[in-house]
C-alpha positions as YAML, in Angstrom:
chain: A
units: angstrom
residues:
- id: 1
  name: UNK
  ca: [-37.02, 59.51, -17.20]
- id: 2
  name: UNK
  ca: [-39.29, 57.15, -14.83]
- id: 3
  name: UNK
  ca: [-38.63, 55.60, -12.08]
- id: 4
  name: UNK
  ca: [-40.18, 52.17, -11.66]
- id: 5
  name: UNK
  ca: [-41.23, 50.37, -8.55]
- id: 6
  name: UNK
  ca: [-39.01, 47.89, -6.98]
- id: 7
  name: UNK
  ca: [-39.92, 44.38, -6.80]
- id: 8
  name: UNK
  ca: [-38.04, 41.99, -4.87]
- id: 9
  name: UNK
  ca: [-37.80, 38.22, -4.95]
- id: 10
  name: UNK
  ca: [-36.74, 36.01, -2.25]
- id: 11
  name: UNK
  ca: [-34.38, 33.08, -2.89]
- id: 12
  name: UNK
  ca: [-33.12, 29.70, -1.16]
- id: 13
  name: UNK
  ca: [-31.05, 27.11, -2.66]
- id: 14
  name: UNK
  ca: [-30.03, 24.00, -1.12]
- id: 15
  name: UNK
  ca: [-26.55, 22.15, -2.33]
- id: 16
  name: UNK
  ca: [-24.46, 19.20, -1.54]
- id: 17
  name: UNK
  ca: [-21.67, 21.72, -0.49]
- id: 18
  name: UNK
  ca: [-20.50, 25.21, 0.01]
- id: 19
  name: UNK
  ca: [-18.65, 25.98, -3.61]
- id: 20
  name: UNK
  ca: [-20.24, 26.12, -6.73]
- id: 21
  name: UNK
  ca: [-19.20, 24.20, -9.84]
- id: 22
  name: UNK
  ca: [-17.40, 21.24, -6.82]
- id: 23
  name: UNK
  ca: [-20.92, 20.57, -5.25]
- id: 24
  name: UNK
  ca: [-24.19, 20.57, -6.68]
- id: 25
  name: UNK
  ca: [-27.10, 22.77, -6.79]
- id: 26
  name: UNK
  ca: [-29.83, 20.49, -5.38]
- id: 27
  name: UNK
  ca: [-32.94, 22.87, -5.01]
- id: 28
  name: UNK
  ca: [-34.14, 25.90, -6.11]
- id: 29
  name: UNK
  ca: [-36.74, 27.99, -4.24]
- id: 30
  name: UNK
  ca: [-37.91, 31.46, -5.03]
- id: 31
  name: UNK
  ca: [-40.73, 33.61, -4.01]
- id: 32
  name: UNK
  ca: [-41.93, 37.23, -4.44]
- id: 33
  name: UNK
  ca: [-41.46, 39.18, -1.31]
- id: 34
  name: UNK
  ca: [-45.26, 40.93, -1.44]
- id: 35
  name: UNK
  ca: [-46.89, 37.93, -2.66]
- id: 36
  name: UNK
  ca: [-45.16, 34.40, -1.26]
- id: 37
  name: UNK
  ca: [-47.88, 32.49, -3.81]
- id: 38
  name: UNK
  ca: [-46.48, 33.29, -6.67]
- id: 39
  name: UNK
  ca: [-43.26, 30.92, -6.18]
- id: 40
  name: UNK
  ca: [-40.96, 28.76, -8.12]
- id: 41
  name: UNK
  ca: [-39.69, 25.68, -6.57]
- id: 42
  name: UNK
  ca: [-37.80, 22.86, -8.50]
- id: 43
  name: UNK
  ca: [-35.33, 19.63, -7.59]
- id: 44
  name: UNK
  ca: [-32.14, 19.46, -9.85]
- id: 45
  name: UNK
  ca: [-30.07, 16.42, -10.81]
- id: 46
  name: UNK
  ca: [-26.45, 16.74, -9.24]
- id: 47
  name: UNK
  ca: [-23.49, 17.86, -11.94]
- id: 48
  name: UNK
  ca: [-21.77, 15.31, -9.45]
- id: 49
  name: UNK
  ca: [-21.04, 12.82, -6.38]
- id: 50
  name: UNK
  ca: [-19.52, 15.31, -4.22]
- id: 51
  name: UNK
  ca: [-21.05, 16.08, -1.12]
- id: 52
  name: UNK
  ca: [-20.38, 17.96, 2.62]
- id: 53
  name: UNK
  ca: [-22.25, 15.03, 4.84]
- id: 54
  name: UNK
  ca: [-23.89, 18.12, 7.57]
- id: 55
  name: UNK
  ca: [-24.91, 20.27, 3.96]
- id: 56
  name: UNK
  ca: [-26.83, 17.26, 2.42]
- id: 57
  name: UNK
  ca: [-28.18, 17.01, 6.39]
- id: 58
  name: UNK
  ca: [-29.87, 20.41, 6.09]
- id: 59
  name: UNK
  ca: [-30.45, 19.61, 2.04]
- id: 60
  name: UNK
  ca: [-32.52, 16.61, 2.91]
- id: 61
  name: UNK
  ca: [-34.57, 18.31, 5.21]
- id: 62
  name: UNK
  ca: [-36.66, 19.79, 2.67]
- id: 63
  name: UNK
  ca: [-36.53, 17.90, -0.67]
- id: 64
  name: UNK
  ca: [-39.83, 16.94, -1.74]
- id: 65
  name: UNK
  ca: [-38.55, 14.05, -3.23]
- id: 66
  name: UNK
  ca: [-37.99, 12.63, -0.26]
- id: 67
  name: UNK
  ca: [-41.22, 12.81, 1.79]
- id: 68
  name: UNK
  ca: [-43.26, 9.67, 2.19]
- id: 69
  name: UNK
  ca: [-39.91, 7.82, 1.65]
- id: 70
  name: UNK
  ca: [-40.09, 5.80, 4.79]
- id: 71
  name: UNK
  ca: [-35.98, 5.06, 4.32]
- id: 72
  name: UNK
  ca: [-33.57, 5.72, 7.21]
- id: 73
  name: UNK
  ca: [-30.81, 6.26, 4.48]
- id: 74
  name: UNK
  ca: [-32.56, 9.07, 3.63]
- id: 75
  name: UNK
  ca: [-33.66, 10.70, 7.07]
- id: 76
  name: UNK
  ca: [-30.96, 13.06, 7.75]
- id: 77
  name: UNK
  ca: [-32.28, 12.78, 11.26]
- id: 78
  name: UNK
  ca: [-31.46, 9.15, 11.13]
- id: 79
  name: UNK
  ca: [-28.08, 7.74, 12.62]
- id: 80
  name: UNK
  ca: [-28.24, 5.95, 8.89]
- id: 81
  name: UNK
  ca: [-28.38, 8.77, 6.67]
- id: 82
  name: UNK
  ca: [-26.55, 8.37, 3.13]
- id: 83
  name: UNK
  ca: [-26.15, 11.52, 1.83]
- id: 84
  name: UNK
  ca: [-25.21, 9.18, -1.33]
- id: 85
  name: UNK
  ca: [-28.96, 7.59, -1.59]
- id: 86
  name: UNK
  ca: [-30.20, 11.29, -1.13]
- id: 87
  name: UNK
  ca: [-28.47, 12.31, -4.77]
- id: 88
  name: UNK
  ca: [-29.48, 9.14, -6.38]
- id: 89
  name: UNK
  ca: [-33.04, 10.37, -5.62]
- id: 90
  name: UNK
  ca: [-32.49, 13.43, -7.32]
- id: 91
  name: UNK
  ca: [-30.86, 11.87, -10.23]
- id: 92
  name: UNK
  ca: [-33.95, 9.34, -10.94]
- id: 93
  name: UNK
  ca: [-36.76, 12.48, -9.96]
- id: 94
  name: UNK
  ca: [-34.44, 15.83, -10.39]
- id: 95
  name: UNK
  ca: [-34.42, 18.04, -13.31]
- id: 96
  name: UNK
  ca: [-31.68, 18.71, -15.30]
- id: 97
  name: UNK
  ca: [-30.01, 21.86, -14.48]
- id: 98
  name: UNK
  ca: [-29.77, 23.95, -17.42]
- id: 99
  name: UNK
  ca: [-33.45, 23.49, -18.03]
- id: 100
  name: UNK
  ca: [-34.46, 24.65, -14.39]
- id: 101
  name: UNK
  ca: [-32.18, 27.51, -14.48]
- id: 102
  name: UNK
  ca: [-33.88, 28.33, -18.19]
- id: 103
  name: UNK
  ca: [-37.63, 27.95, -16.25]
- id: 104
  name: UNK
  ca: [-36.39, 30.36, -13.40]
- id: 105
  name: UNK
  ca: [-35.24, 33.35, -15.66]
- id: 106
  name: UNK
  ca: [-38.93, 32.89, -17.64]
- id: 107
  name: UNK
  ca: [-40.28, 33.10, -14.32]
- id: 108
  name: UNK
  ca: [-38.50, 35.91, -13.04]
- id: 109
  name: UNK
  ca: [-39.22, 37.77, -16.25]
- id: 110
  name: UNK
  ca: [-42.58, 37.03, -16.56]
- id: 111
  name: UNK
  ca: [-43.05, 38.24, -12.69]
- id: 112
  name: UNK
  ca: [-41.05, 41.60, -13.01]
- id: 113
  name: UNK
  ca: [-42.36, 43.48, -16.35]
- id: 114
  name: UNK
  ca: [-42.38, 46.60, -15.70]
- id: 115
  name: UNK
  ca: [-39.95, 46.86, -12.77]
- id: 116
  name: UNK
  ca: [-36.56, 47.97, -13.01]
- id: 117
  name: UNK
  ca: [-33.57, 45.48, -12.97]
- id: 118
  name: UNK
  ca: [-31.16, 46.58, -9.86]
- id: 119
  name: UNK
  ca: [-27.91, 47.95, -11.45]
- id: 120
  name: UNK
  ca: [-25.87, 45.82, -9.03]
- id: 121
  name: UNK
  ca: [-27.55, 42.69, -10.89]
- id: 122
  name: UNK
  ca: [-25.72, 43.26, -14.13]
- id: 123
  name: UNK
  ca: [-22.25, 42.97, -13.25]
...
């Protein structure tokens, strides 16, 4: 039996909160580890309205939905922030969950032929 290489992929989410399924997965960002240009980055429509106001702080921060928006509202830097405005962006310019998460496993599989799948993965 062979052994295959290893290949590992970084990940970074951002959400609107700390538990899955009562906040929303906002972002998803992913990256191999020995080659950060082939990535996978996309925006996702919120399941919902719920939000932590200082996680949608560090959400906003990189959503590139919201650069060259010149709105206070959506600054979370800004003594105006609306963490509300921030998921109406992402429901007008977001993509739907389901098919981002869809995308993500093509573009993990098509990255990792040929490399083992970490047993720990498959529980």
């Amino acid at each position: 039996m062979t052994t295959l290489e290893r290949k590992y992929i970084s990940v970074d989410i951002e959400a609107s909160g700390l538990t899955p399924g009562k906040y929303s997965m906002l972002s998803l960002g992913s990256c191999l580890v020995e080659d950060t240009s082939v990535n996978f980055y996309r925006e996702i429509k919120p399941i919902n309205n719920n939000f932590d106001y200082c996680a949608m702080q560090v959400a906003a921060n990189g959503l590139e939905c919201l650069k060259g928006l010149k709105i206070d509202e959506l600054n979370p830097h800004s003594k105006k922030f609306r963490p509300r405005r921030v998921l109406d962006v992402l429901r007008e310019k977001g993509d739907e969950p389901k098919i981002v998460m869809s995308d993500y496993a093509e573009w993990i599989n098509k990255n990792t032929v040929g490399f083992r799948l970490c047993k720990w993965l498959l529980r």
